[in-house]
C-alpha positions as CSV (number, residue, x, y, z in Angstrom):
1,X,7.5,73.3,72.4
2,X,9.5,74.0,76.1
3,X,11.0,70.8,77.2
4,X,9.6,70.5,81.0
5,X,11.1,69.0,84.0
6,X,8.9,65.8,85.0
7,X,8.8,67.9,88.3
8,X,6.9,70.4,86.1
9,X,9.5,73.0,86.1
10,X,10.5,74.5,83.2
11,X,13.5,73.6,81.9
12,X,15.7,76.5,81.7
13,X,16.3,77.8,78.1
14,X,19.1,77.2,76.0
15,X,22.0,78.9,75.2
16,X,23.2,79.5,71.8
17,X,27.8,80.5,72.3
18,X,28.1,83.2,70.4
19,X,24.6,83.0,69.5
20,X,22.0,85.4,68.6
21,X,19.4,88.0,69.6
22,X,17.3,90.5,70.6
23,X,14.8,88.7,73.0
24,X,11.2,89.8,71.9
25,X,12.4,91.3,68.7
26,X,9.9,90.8,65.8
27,X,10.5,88.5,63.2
28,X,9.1,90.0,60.3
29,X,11.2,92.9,58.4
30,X,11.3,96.3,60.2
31,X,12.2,99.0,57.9
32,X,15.1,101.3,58.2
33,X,15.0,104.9,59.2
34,X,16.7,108.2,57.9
35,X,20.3,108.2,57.4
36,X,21.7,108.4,60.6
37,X,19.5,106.1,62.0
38,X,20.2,103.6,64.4
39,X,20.0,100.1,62.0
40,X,16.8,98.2,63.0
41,X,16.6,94.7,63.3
42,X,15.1,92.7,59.8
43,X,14.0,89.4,60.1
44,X,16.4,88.3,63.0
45,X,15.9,84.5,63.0
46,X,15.3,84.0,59.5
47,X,12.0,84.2,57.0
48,X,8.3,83.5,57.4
49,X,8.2,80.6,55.7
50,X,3.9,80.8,55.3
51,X,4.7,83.7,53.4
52,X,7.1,81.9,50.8
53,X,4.9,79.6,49.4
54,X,5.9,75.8,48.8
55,X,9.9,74.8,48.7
56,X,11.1,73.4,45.6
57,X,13.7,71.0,45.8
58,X,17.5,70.8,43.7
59,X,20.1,72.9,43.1
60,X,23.3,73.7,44.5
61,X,23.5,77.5,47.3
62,X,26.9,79.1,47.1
63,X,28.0,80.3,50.1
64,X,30.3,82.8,50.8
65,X,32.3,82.8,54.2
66,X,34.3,85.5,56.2
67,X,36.7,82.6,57.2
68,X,38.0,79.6,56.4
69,X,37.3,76.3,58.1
70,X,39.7,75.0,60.2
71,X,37.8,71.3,61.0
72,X,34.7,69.8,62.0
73,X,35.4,68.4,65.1
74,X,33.7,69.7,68.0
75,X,36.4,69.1,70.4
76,X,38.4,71.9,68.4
77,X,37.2,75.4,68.6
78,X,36.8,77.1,65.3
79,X,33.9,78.6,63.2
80,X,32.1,76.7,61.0
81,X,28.8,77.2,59.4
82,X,28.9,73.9,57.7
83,X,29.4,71.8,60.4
84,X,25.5,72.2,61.7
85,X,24.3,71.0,58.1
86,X,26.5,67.7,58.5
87,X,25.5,67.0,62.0
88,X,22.7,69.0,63.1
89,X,22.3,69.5,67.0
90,X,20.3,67.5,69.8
91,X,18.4,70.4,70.8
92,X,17.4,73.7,69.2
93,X,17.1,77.2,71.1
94,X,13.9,79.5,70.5
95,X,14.7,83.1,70.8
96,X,12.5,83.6,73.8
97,X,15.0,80.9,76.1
98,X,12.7,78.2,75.4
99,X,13.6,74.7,73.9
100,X,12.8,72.6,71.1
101,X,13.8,68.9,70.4
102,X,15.9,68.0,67.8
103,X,17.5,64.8,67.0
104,X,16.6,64.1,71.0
105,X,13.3,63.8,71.1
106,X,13.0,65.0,74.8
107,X,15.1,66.1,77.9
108,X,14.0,66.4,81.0
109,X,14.9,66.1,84.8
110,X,13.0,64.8,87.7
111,X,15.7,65.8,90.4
112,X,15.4,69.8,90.0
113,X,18.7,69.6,87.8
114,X,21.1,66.6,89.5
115,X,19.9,63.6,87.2
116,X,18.8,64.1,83.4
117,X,17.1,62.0,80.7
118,X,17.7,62.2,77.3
119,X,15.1,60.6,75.0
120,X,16.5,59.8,71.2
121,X,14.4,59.5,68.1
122,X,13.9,55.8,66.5
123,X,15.4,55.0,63.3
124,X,17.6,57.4,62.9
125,X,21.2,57.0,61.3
126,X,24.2,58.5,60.7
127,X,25.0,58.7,56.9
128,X,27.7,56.1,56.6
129,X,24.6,53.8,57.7
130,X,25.4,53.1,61.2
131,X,22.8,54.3,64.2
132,X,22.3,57.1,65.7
133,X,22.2,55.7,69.5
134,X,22.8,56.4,72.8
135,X,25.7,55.0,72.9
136,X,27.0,57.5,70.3
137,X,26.0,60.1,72.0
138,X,28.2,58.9,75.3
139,X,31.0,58.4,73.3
140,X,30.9,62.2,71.8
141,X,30.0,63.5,75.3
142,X,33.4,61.4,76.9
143,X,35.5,63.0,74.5
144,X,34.7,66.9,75.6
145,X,35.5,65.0,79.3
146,X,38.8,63.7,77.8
147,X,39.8,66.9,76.2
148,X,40.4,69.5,78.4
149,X,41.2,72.1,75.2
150,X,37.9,71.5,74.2
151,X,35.3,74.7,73.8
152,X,32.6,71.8,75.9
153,X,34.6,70.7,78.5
154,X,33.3,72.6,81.0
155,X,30.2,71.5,80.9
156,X,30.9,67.8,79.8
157,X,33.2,68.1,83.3
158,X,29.6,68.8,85.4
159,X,28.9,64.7,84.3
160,X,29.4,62.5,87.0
161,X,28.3,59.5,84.8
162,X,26.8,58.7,81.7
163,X,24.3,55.3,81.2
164,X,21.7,54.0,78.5
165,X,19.4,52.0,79.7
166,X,18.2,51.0,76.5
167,X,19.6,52.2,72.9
168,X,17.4,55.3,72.5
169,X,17.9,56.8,76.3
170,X,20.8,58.2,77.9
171,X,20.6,59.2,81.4
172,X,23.1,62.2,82.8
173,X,24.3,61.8,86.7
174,X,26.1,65.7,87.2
175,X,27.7,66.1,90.5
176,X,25.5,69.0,91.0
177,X,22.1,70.1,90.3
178,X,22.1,72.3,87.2
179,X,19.1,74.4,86.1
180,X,20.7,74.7,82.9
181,X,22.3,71.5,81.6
182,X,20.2,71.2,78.5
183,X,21.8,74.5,77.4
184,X,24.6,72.6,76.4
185,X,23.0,70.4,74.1
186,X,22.0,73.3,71.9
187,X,24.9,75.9,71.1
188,X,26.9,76.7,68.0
189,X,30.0,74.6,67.0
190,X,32.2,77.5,67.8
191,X,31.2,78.4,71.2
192,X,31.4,74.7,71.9
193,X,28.3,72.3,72.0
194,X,28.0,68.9,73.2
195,X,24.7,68.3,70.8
196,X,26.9,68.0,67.1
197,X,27.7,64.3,67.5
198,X,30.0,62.3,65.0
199,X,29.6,59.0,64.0
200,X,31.3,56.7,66.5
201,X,32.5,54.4,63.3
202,X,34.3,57.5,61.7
203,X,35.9,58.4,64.5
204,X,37.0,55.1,65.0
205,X,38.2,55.1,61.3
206,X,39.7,58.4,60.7
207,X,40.9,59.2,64.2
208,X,42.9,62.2,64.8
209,X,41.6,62.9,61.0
210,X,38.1,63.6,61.8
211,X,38.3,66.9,61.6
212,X,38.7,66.8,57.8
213,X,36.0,63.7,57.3
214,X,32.9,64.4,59.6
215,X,30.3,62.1,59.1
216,X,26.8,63.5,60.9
217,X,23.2,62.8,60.5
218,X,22.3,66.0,59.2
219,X,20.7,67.2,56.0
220,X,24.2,67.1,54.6
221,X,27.0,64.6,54.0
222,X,30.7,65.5,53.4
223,X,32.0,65.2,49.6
224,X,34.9,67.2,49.2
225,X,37.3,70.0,50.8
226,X,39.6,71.5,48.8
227,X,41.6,73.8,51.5
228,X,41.1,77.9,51.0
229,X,38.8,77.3,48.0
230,X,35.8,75.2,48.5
231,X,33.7,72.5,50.8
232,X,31.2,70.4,49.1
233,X,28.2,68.8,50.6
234,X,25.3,66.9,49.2
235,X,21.7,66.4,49.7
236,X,21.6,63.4,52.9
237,X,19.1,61.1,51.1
238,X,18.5,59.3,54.6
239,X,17.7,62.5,56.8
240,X,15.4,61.6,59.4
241,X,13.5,64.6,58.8
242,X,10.9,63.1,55.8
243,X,11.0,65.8,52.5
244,X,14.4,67.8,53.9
245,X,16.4,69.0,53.0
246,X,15.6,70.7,49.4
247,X,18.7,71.8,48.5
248,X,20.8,69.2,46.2
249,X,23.9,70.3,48.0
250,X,25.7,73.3,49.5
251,X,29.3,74.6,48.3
252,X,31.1,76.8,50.4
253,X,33.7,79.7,49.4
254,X,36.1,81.2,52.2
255,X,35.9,84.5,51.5
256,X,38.0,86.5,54.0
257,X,38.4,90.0,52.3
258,X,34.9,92.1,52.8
259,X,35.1,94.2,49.8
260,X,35.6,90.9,47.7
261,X,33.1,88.7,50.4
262,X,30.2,91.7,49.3
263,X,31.3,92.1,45.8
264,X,30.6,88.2,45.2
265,X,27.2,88.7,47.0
266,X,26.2,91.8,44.8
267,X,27.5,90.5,41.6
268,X,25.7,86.6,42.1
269,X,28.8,85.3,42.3
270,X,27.1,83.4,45.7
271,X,24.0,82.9,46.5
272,X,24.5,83.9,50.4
273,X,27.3,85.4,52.3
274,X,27.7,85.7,56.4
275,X,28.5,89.8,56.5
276,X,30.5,89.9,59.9
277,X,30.9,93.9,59.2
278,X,29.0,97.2,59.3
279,X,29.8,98.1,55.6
280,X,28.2,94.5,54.2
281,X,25.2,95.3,56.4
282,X,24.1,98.8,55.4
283,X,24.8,98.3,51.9
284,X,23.0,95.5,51.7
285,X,20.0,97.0,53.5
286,X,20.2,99.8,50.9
287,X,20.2,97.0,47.8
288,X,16.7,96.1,46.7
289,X,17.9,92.6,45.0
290,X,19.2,90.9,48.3
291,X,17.4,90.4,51.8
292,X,19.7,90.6,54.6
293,X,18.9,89.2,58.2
294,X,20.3,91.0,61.6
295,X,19.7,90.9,65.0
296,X,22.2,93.0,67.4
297,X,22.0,90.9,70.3
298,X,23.8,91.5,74.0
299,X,27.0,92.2,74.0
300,X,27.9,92.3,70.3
301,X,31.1,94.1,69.4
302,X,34.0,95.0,71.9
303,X,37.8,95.3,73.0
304,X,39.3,92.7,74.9
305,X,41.4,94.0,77.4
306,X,44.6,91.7,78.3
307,X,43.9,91.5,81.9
308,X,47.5,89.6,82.2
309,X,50.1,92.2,80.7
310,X,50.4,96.1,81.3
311,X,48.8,98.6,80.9
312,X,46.0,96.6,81.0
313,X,46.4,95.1,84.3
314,X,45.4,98.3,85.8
315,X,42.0,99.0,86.2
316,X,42.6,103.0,85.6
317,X,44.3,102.4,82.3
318,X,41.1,100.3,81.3
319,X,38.9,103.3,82.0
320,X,40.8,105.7,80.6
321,X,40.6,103.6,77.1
322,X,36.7,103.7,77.4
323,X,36.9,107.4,78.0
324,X,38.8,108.8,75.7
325,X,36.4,107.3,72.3
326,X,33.9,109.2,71.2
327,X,30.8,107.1,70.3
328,X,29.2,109.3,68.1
329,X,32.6,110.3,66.1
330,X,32.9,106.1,65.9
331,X,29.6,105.9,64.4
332,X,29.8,108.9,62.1
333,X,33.7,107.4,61.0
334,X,33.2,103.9,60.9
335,X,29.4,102.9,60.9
336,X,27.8,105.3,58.5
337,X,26.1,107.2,61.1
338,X,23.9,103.9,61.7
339,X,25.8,102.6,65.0
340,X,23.9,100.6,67.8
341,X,26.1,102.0,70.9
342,X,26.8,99.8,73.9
343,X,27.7,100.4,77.2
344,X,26.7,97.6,78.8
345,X,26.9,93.5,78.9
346,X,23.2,93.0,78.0
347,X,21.2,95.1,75.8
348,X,18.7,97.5,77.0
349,X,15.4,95.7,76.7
350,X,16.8,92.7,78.2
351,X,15.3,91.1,81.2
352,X,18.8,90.8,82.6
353,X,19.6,94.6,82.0
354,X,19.2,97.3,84.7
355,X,19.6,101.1,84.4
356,X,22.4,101.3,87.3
357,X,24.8,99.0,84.8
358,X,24.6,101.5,82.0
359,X,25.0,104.8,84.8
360,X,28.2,102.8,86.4
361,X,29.2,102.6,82.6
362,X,32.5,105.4,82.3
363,X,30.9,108.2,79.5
364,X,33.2,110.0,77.1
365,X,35.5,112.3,79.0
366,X,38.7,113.0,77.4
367,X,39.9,115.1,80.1
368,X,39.4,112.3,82.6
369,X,40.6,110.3,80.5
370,X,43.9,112.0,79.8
371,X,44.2,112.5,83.8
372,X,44.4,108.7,84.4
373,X,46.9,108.2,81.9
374,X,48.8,111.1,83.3
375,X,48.8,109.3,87.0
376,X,49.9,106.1,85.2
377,X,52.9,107.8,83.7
378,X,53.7,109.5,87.2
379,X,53.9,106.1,88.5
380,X,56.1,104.3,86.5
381,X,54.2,102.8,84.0
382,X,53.8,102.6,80.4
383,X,50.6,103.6,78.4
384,X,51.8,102.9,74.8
385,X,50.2,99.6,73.5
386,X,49.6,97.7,70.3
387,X,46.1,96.9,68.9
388,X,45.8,93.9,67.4
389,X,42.5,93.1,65.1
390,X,41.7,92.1,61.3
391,X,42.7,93.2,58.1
392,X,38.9,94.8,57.7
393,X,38.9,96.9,60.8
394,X,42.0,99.0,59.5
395,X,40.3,101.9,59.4
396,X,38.9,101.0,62.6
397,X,42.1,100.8,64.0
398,X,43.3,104.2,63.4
399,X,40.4,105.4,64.7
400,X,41.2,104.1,68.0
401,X,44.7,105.0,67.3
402,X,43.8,108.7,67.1
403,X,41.6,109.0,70.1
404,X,44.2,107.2,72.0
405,X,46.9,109.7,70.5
406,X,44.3,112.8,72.2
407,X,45.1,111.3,75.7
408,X,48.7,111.0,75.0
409,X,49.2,107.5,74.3
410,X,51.1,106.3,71.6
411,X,49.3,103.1,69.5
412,X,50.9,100.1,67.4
413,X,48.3,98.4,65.2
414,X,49.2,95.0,64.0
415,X,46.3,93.7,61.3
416,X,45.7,89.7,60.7
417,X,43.4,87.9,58.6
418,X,40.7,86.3,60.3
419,X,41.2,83.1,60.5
420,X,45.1,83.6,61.6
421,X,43.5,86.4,64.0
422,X,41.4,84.0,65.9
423,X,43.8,81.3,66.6
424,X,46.8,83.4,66.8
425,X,45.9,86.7,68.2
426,X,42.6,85.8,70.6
427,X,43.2,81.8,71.2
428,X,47.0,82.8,72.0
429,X,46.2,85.4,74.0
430,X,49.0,86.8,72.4
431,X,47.8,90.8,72.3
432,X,47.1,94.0,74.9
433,X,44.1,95.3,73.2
434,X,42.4,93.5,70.8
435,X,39.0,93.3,69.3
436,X,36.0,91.1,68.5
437,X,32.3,90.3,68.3
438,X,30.3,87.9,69.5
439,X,26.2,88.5,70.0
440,X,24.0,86.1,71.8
441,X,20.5,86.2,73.0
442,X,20.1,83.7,76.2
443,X,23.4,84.3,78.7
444,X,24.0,81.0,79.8
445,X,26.3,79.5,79.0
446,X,27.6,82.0,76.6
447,X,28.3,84.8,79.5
448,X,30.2,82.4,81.4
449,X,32.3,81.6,78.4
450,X,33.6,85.5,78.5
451,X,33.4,86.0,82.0
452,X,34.4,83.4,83.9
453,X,37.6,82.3,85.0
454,X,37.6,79.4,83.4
455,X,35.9,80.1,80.3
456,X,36.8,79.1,77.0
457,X,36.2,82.4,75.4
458,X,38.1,84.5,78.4
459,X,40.7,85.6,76.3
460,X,41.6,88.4,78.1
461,X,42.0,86.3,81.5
462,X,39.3,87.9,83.7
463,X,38.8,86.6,86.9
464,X,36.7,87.4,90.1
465,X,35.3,85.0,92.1
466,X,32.4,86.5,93.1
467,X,31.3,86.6,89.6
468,X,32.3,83.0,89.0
469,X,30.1,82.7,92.0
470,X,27.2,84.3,90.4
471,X,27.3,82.9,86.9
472,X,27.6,79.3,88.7
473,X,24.2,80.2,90.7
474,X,22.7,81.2,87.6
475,X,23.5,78.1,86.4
476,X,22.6,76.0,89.0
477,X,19.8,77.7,90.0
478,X,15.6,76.4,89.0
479,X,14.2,79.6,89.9
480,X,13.8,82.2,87.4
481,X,13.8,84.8,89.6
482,X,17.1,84.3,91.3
483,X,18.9,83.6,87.9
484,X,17.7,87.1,86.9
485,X,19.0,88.6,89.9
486,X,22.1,86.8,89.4
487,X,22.9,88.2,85.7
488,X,22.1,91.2,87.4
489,X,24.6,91.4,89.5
490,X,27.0,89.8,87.1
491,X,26.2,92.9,84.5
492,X,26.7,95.6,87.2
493,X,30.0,93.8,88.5
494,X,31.4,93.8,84.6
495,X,30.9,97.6,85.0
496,X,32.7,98.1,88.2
497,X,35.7,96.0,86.7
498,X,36.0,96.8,82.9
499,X,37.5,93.4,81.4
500,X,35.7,94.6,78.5
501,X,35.2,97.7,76.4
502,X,31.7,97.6,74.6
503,X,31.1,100.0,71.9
504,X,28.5,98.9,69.7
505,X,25.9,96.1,69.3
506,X,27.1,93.2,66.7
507,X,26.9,93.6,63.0
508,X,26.7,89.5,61.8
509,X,24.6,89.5,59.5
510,X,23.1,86.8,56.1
511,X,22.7,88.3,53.0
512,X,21.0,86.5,50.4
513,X,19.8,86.9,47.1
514,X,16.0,86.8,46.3
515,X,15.6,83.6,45.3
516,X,17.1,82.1,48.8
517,X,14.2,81.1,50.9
518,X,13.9,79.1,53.8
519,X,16.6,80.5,56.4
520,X,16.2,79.7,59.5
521,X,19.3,81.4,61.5
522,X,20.3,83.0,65.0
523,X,21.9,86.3,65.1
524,X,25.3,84.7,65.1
525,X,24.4,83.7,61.7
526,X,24.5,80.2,62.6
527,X,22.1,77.8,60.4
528,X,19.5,75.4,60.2
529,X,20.5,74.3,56.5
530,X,17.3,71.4,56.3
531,X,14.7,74.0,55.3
532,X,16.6,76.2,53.0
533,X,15.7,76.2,49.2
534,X,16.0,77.8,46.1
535,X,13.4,79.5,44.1
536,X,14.2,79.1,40.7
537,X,14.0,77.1,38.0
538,X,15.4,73.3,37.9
539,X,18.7,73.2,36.8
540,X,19.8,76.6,37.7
């Protein structure tokens, strides 16, 4: 279903932060080529659930993470994977940009953008028994206003006022037309959504403590969370979708070492594990007992450059970085010959891709490479740096450490576990180089959240104001034409300037065993637990 405009324009689609995919990409499994292939992508958004046969319901998935949890509130930015399954979302994105309700029933405009209903679904409730109303739904939308920290506020800022003119209808007054409001409605807990909503009766209990007691109307309720070993939920037996979920309950394992994260997975120590590197991906392609889902996505994985501290503040010194690695060495060192090279913001078969952004793109040059750093020494300044990234990407590290050594600069790696990575490395913006990934399919907002001056997920403090411009008209804008054009320009303009170094398409992928069915994911790996089940016997 596309939610229309009672104008009858389309609503534009949503936007899934860090979220997922290859627009157009089949869903059903595509197999892999030779070795040296480029990897394929295999059932991107999840499995065909025809195909699967009838869900059984009971027992308990395992699920291994590449992180632990740092809270479920949605005014904090962290990853979490369990937070959609105690909450779900107000809206759901469809790979192609289209819409689908959720827990709102319907959201439309009649103003081209300025003035926005949301319709709710009757009879719904939180799991502590209270409703799920539109008054709930201000009160979670004022607190991404109040916060300024939080990953939403930038789009809960566009609110002008909030009403409900009756319990299941909340009407949005934004002091400008947007084209793309509903987008925010729909996103992943990390990239910041304003469509996970708490109970207002928890938060008025447990206060600054909700992070550690969410209590959602999802599939899921909270049980227990013992810190850096496990998270407990159980079966919701008052969902509002009738039959879901099947699962009795979910447990989830931070698992932040890969080798022990895969291990688990291959030896059925889990049931399902989010592989946020190359190695979990390929060997689970080659393993015949799991299936593994994967979609590379736009952007994917990159280098943040620290636009605020030398070298980095020179333009020059950013191309020289992107010069001096060889793609195809990276692939054959790091990514078993099966690499998906990027050198641009959106991926080639992308409606907002054009050929002149990947020929502004700077190619391999070594020489050229070791010219500008040459200059920069001549003129004062320093080249040396220190690369900053996780514990996994060691070898990684020294990779870039020994191309950078071939253009005479001298590199410092300094390794962190992920979850201390993200919040002090990237969140701190504590770093010179630094590395990440982060896929998505639809750009708005999650473009803006990278390239914008203000965005949540600019770590490395890029600003120009004629992109701001752009990515604001994008927003804004009703025609699809123009908001095309304008991601365009945007794409071509991140080419010019070079905040970011993209290498390769993302790697996040799910890896499950057989008996897992039911997944319905984006490529971020982000969930809809209510139709997961488990094929196996009761009890087991």
């Amino acid at each position: 279903m596309r939610l229309r405009a009672r104008s009858s324009r389309v609503v534009a689609a949503m936007a899934v932060a860090l979220s997922v995919a290859l627009l157009g990409a089949a869903c059903g499994e595509v197999k892999q080529g030779a070795p040296g292939a480029t990897i394929q992508p295999i059932n991107p958004y999840g499995g065909n659930f025809a195909a699967e046969g009838t869900p059984k319901r009971g027992g308990t998935l395992l699920v291994g993470e590449d992180r632990e949890i740092i809270g479920f509130d949605p005014t904090v930015q962290n990853q979490n994977a369990a937070a959609a399954a105690v909450y779900d979302s107000l809206l759901k994105a469809k790979p192609d940009g289209t819409v689908e309700p959720y827990l709102a029933k319907s959201m439309d405009t009649s103003d081209n953008g300025l003035t926005w209903t949301m319709g709710l679904r009757p009879d719904v409730k939180f799991s502590d028994g209270t409703p799920f109303d539109a008054q709930a739904v201000i009160i979670n939308t004022q607190r991404h206003i109040d916060k300024v920290s939080s990953p939403a506020h930038a789009a809960a800022s566009l609110i002008e006022s909030m009403t409900a003119p009756d319990p299941l209808t909340v009407v949005f007054k934004l002091k400008q037309p947007m084209g793309d409001f509903a987008l925010n409605f729909g996103g992943a807990f990390f990239g910041g959504t304003l469509g996970m909503i708490i109970s207002p009766a928890a938060l008025k209990k447990y206060g600054d403590q909700i992070a550690s007691h969410p209590v959602g109307a999802g599939p899921f309720t909270f049980v227990s969370w013992t810190r850096d070993s496990k998270l407990e939920l159980a079966r919701n037996p008052d969902y509002w979708q009738p039959g879901m979920p099947y699962l009795d309950g979910i447990e989830f394992r931070p698992l932040p070492d890969t080798e022990t994260r895969y291990s688990s997975m291959q030896n059925g120590d889990v049931d399902m594990i989010f592989g946020g590197y190359n190695q979990e991906l390929v060997r689970g392609l080659a393993n015949p007992n799991l299936n593994v889902y994967y979609g590379p996505g736009s952007a994917g994985e990159y280098m943040y450059f620290n636009l605020t501290k030398a070298p980095f503040n020179d333009r020059n010194m950013r191309e020289a970085i992107i010069r001096a690695i060889d793609l195809r060495a990276l692939s054959a060192s790091q990514y078993n010959n099966q690499m998906v090279p990027a050198k641009s913001l959106f991926i080639e078969d992308s409606p907002f891709h054009t050929q002149a952004a990947s020929d502004e793109w700077p190619t391999f040059d070594q020489a050229k490479a070791k010219q500008l750093v040459d200059a920069y020494r001549a003129s004062g300044g320093n080249p040396d740096f220190t690369f900053k990234t996780t514990t996994a990407r060691q070898a990684f590290a020294e990779f870039i450490q020994a191309q950078m050594a071939a253009i005479g600069i001298k590199v410092d790696v300094k390794t962190y576990d992920l979850a201390q990575f993200s919040s002090s490395v990237l969140q701190s913006n504590d770093f010179q180089l630094t590395s990440w990934v982060g896929p998505f399919d639809y750009p708005d907002p999650a473009v803006a959240r990278i390239l914008s001056t203000t965005g949540n997920g600019n770590y490395g403090k890029y600003s120009n104001p004629q992109v701001d411009q752009w990515l604001t008209d994008a927003a804004e804008t009703t025609d699809p034409a123009q908001r095309t054009k304008d991601y365009q320009q945007v794409e071509l303009q991140v080419g010019k300037d070079l905040p970011l170094a993209f290498f390769t398409r993302s790697y996040l992928s799910t890896i499950t065993k057989k008996d897992v069915k039911g997944i319905d994911r984006f490529i971020s790996r982000d969930m809809w637990w209510a139709t997961t089940w488990l094929d196996r016997p009761s009890g087991q």
